[in-house]
C-alpha positions as CSV (number, residue, x, y, z in Angstrom):
1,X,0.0,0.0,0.0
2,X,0.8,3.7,-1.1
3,X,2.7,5.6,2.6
4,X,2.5,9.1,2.2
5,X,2.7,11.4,4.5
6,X,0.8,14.4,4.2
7,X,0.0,17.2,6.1
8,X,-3.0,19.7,5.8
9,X,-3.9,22.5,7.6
10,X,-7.7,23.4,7.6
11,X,-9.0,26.7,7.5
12,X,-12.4,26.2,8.6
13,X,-14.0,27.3,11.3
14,X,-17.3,27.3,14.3
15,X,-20.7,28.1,13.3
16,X,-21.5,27.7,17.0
17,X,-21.1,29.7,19.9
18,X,-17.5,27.8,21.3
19,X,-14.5,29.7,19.5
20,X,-11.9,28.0,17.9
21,X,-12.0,26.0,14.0
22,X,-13.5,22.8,13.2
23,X,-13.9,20.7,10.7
24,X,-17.5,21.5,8.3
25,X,-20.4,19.7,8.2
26,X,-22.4,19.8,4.8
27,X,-26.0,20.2,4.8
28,X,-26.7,19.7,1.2
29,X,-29.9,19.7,-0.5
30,X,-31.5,20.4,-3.8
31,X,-31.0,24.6,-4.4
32,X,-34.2,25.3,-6.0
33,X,-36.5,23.1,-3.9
34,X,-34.7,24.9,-0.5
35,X,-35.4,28.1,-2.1
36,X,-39.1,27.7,-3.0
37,X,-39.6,26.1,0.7
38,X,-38.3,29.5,1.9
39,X,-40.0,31.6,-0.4
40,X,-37.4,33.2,-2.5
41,X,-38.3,33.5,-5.8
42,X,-36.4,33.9,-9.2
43,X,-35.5,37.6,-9.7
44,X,-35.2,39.0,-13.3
45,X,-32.2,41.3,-11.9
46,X,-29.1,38.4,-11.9
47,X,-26.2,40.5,-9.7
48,X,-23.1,39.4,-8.4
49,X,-23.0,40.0,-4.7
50,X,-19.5,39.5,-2.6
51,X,-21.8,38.8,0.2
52,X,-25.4,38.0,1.2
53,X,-27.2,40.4,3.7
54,X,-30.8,39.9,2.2
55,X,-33.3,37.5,0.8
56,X,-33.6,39.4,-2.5
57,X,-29.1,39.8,-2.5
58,X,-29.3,35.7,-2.5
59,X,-31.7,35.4,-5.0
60,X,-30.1,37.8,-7.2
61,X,-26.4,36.1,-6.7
62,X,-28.4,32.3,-7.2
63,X,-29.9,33.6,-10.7
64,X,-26.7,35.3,-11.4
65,X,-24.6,31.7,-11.3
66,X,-27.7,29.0,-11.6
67,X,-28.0,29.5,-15.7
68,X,-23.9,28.9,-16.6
69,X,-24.1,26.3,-13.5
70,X,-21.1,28.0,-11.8
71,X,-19.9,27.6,-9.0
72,X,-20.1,30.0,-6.1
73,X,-19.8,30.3,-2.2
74,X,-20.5,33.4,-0.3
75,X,-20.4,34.6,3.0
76,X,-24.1,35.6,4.2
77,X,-23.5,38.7,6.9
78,X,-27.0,37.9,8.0
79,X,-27.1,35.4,10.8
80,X,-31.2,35.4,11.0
81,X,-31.2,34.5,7.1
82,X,-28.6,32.0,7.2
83,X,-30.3,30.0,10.7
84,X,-33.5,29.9,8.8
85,X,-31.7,28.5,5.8
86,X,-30.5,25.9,7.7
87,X,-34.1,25.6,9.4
88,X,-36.1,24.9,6.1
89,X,-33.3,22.9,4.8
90,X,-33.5,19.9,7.4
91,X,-37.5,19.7,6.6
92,X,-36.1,18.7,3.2
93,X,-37.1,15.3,2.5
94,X,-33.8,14.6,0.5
95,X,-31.7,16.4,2.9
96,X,-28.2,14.9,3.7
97,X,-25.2,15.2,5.4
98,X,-22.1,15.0,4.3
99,X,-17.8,15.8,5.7
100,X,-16.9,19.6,4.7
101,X,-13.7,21.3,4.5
102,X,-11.0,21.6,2.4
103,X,-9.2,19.7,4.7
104,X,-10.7,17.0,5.9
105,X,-12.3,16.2,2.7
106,X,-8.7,16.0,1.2
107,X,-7.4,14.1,4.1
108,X,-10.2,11.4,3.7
109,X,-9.3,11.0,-0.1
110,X,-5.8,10.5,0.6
111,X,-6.4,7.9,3.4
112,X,-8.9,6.7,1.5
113,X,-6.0,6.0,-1.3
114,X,-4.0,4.1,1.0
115,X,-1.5,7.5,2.2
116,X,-1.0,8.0,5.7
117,X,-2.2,11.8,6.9
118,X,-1.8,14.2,9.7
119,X,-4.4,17.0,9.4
120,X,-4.2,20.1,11.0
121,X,-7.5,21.0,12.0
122,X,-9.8,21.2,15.7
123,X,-12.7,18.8,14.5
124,X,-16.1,17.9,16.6
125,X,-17.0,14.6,17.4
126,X,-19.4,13.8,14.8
127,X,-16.3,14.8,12.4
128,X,-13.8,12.6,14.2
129,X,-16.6,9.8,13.6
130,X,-16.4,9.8,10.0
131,X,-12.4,10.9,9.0
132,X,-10.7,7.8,8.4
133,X,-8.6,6.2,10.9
134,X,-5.6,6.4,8.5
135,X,-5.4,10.3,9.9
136,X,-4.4,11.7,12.8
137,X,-5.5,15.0,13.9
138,X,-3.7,17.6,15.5
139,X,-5.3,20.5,16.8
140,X,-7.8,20.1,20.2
141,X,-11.5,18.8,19.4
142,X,-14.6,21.2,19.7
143,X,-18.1,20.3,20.7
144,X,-20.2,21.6,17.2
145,X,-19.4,21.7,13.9
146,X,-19.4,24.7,11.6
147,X,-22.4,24.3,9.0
148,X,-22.1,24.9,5.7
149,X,-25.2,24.8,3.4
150,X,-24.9,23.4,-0.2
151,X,-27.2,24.3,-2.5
152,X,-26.6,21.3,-5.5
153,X,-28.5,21.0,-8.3
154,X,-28.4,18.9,-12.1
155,X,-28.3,19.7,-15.4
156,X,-31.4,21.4,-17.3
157,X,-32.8,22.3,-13.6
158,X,-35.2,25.1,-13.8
159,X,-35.6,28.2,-11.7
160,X,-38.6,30.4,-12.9
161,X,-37.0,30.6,-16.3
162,X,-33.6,29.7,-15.5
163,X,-32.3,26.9,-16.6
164,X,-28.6,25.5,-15.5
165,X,-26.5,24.4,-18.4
166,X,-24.5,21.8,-16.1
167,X,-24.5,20.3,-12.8
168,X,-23.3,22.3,-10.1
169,X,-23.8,24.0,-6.7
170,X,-24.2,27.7,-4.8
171,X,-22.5,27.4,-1.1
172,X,-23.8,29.7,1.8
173,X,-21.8,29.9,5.6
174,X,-21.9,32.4,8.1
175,X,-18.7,31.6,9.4
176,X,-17.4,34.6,12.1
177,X,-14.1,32.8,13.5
178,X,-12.5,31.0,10.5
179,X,-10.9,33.4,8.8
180,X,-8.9,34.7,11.6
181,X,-6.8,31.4,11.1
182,X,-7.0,30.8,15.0
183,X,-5.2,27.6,15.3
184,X,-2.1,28.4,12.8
185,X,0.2,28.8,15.3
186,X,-0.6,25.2,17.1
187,X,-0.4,23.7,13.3
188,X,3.3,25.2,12.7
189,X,3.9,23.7,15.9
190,X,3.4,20.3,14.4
191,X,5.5,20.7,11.3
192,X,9.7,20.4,12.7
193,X,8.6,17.4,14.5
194,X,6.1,15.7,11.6
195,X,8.6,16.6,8.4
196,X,5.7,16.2,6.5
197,X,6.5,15.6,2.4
198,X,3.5,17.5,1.4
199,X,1.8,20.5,2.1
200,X,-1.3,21.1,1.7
201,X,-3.2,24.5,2.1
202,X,-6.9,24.7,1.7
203,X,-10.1,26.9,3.0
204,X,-8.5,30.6,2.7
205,X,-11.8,31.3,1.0
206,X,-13.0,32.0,4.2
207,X,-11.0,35.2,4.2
208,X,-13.2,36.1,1.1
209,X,-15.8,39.1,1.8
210,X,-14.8,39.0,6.1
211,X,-15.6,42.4,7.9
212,X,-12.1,42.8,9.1
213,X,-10.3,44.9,11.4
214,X,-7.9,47.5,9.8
215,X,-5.2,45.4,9.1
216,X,-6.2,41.9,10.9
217,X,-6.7,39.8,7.8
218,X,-3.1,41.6,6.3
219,X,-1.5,40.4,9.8
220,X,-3.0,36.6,9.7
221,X,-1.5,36.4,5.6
222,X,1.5,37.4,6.9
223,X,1.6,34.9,10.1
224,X,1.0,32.3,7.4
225,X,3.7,33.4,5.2
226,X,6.0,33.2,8.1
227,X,5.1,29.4,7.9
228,X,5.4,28.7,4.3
229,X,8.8,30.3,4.0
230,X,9.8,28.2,7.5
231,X,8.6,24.6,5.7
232,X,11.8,23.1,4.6
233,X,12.5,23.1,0.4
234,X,12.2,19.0,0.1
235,X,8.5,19.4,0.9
236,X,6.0,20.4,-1.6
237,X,3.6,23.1,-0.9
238,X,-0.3,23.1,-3.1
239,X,-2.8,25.9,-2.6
240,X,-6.1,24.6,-3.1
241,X,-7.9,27.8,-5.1
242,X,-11.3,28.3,-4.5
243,X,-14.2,30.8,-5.5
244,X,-12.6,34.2,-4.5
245,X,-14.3,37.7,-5.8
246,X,-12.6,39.9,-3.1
247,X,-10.0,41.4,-5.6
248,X,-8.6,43.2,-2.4
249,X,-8.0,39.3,-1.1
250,X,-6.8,38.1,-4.2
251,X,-4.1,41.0,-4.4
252,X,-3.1,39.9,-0.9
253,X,-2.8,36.4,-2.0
254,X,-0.5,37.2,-4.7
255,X,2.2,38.6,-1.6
256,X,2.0,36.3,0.7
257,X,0.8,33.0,-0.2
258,X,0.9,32.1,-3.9
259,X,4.7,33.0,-4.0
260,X,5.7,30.5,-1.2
261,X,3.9,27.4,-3.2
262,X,4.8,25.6,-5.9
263,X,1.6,23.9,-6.8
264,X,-2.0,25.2,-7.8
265,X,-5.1,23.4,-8.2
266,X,-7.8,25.5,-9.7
267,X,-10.9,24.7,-11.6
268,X,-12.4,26.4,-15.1
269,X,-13.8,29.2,-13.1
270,X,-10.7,30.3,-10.8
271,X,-8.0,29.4,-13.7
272,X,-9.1,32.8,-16.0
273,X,-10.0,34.6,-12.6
274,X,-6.3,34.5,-11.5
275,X,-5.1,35.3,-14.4
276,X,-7.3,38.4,-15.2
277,X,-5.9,39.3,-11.8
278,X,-2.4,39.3,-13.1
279,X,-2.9,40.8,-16.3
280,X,-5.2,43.2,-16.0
281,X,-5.5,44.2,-12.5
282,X,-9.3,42.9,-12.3
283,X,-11.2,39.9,-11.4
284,X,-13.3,37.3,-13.7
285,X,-16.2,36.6,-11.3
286,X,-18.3,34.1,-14.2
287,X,-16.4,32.1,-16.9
288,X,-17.4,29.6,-19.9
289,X,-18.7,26.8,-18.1
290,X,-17.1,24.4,-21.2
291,X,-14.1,26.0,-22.2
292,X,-12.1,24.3,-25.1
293,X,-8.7,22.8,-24.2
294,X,-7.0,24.9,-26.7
295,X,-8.2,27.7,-24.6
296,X,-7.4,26.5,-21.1
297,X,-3.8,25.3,-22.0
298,X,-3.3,28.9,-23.4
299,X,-4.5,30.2,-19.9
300,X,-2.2,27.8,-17.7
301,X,0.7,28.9,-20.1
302,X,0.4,32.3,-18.8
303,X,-0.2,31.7,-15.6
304,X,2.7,29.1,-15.0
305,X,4.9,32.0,-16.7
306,X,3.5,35.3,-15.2
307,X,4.0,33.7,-11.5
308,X,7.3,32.6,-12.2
309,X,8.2,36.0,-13.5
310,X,7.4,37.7,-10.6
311,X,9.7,35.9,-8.1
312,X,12.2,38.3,-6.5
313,X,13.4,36.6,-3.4
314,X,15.5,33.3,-2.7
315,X,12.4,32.7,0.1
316,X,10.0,32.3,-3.1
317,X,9.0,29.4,-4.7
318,X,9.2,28.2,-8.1
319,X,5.7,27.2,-9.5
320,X,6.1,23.9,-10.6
321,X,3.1,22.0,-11.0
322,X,-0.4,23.2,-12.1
323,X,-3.4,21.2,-12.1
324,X,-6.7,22.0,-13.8
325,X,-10.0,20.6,-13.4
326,X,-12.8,20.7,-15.5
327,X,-16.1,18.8,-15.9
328,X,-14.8,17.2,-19.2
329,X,-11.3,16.9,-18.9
330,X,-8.1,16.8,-16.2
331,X,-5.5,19.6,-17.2
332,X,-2.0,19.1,-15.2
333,X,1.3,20.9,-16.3
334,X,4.6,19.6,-14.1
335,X,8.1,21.3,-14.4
336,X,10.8,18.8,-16.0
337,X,13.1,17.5,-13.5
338,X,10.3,18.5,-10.5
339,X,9.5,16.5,-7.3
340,X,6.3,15.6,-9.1
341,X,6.3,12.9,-11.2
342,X,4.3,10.0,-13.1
343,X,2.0,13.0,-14.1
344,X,0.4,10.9,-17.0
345,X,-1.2,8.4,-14.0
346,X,-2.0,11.3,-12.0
347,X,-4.3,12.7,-14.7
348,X,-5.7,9.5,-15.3
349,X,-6.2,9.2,-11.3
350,X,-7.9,12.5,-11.2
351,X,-9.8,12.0,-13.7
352,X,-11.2,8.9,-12.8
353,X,-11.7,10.0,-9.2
354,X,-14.1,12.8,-11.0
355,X,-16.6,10.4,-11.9
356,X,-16.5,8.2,-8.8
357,X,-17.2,11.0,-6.6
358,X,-20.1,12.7,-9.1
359,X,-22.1,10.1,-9.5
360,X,-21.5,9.3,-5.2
361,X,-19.9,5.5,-6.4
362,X,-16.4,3.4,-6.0
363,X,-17.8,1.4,-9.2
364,X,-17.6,3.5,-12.7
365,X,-20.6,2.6,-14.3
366,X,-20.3,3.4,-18.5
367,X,-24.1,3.7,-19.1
368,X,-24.6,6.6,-16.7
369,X,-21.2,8.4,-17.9
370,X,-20.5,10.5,-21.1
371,X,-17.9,12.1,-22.9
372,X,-18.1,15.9,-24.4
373,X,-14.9,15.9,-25.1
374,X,-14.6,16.1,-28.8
375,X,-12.8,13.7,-31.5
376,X,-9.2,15.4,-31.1
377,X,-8.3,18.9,-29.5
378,X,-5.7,22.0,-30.7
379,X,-3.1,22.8,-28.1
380,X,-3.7,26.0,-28.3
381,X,-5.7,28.7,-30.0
382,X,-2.2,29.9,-32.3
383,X,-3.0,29.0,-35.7
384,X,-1.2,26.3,-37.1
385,X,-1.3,24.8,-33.4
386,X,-0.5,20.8,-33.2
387,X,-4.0,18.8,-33.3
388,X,-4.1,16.2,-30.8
389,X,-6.5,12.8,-31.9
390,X,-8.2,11.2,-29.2
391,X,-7.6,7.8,-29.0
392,X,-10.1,5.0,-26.5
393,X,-6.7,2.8,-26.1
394,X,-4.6,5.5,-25.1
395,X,-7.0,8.4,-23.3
396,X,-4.4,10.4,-21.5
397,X,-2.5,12.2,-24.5
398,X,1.0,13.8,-22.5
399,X,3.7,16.0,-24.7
400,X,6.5,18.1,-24.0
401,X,7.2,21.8,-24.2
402,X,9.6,23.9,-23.2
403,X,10.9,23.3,-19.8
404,X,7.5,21.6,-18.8
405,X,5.0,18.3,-19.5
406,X,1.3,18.5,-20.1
407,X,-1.2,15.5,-20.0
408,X,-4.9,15.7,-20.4
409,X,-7.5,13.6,-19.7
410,X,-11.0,13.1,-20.5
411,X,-13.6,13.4,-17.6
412,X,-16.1,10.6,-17.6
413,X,-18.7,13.2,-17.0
414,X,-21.7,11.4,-14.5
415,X,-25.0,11.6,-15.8
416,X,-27.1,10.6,-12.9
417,X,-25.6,13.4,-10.4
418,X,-25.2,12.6,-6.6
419,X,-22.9,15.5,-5.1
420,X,-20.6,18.1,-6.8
421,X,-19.6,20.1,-3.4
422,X,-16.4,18.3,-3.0
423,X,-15.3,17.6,-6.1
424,X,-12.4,19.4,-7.0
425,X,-11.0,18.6,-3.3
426,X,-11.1,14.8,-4.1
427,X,-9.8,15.3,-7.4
428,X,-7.2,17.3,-6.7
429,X,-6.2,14.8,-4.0
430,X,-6.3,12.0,-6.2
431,X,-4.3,13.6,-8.0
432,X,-1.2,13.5,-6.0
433,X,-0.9,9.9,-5.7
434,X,1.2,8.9,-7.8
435,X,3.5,12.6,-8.7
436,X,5.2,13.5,-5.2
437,X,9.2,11.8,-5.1
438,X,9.1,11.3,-1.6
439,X,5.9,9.1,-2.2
440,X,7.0,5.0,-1.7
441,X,5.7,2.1,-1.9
């Protein structure tokens, strides 16, 4: 069996009156059906909201993502809203539960892979009940959970006259403790002794929108800096992104955390949101929903390049590794000569782990799976760019450029949806089974 060991640190934090972070539970539930049990009804204004104060702000924000079947997540500053959310939601006849976090729901991939983990995280004991007892947790236990309520819901749902174009989900929390990172400096605690391989940082999401104190959040980024530059150069750091539309938090993200990694995982969403960042000095809050390979390669190209041009001290990291996921295909670029290897099984890996978790099943089951991926794919948008055929005997196509590798690999995309809300965390996890060096068997 696979020994890795890993260590995470989890940024999530109390939705209950004890202070500290914790491990999320999930409430999720069908978006539409919660929001017609409630009351809300479609508005004809779609808006983009940082976060969600009213009734009519949420509906606006749900008809604003619902139709492209983005993803979103947003912080709702009303606690009366958010508690009545949560309220009608557990009348919900298809109402389930399910682990949340970044963190923890990485960690239970990797164990569940065969890797041993230490996760950084103070976790309740209905969490401790389902994590795997392949990970050991370090960080004290708290008596409730932080909720956070997903909203799922399939492709062709309809909303008044919205209907989604693809499978996905609207997140709501109301999360008041989290993004102060209050258990960072018992997690750095555990790294000399742990000399962990991998690094894994998820959740900062939770930063997003946060009524701060003058300079609090600046002072917690920078406490976290102080730990990335302090983890020794044989271990590999990965930034989980997220949905971020705080361009304020981005910018700060830029300083003090995406220079001190040297692996992104992003999905079709963040990818051009980043990068609009970098070259333009704005955000891209929506995105195509489907975007063409060509297109996406062109966009990992410039990011891989534009954040390794802006190193400036020996501190910094080298990005190394960048791993996009999207519903119909696994996008992963590696440095030659990197720690992370066998990047053509890793694609594979994540890409199979896509369907598994979709469609809620260990077993791939072919009749309830598609591909919309086409016959072959440019590798970039450049005229004259190299056509690559798709071949059933050989999925995963991998090539050479440069100073780096790419691999892509068709998704299996589920038909018969039972959860997205975790997806990119298990896929992203998956992915790293088989690329880290220090990874043995």
């Amino acid at each position: 069996a696979l020994h890795i060991n890993i260590l995470l640190i989890q940024l999530c934090m109390l939705f209950a009156p004890p202070l500290g972070f914790g491990s999320c539970i999930d409430i999720i539930v069908d978006g539409v059906t919660l929001l017609n049990e409630i009351g809300i009804t479609p508005s004809s204004n779609p808006v983009h909201h940082n976060f969600i104060e009213t009734e009519e702000q949420l509906a606006e924000s749900f008809a604003y993502f619902f139709p492209p079947g983005a993803a979103a997540e947003r912080f709702v500053s009303n606690d009366t809203l958010f508690s009545s959310l949560v309220e009608a939601s557990k009348s919900l006849s298809k109402m389930r539960l399910s682990l949340g976090g970044n963190a923890p729901v990485m960690a239970n991939r990797l164990a569940k892979e065969g890797c041993e983990v230490l996760l950084g995280s103070r976790i309740s004991p209905e969490i401790n009940h389902v994590l795997s007892k392949r990970i050991k947790v370090a960080g004290m236990s708290v008596d409730n959970a932080d909720i956070h309520l997903i909203l799922e819901y399939p492709n062709g749902a309809r909303w008044g006259n919205y209907v989604s174009r693809r499978a996905n989900r609207y997140i709501v929390h109301s999360d008041v403790h989290n993004p102060l990172l209050d258990s960072l400096e018992d997690f750095q605690n555990q790294l000399q002794d742990f000399k962990p391989d991998l690094l894994i940082l998820g959740g900062l999401q939770m930063m997003d929108s946060f009524p701060f104190e003058t300079g609090q959040r600046e002072a917690r980024l920078k406490a976290l800096q102080n730990m990335l530059v302090s983890v020794d150069s044989n271990t590999g750091i990965h930034f989980e992104m997220a949905s971020f539309v705080e361009e304020s938090l981005m910018k700060d993200l830029l300083v003090y955390t995406l220079p001190y990694t040297d692996s992104l995982g992003m999905n079709e969403q963040e990818l051009p949101n980043l990068l609009s960042l970098l070259k333009g000095g704005s955000i891209t809050v929506l995105s195509d929903p489907y975007p063409r390979i060509a297109s996406v390669l062109d966009q990992m190209r410039d990011l891989y390049h534009l954040l390794n041009s802006r190193l400036v001290t020996s501190s910094q990291r080298r990005l190394t590794r960048l791993h996009v996921h999207t519903i119909a295909y696994q996008a992963i670029i590696v440095t030659k000569g990197s720690l992370w290897k066998n990047t053509m099984s890793a694609t594979a890996k994540a890409s199979l782990t896509a369907n598994r978790h979709v469609c809620g099943s260990p077993h791939i089951d072919t009749s309830k799976a598609k591909l919309i991926m086409d016959d072959s794919f440019s590798v970039s948008r450049e005229e004259g760019s190299q056509r690559i055929p798709f071949e059933e005997n050989r999925p995963v196509s991998c090539w050479a450029e440069n100073n780096y590798e790419i691999c892509i690999a068709p998704v299996l995309v589920c038909t018969e949806v039972y959860q997205t809300a975790g997806g990119g965390d298990n896929i992203s996890a998956a992915g790293f089974y088989y690329t880290e060096v220090h990874f043995h068997y």
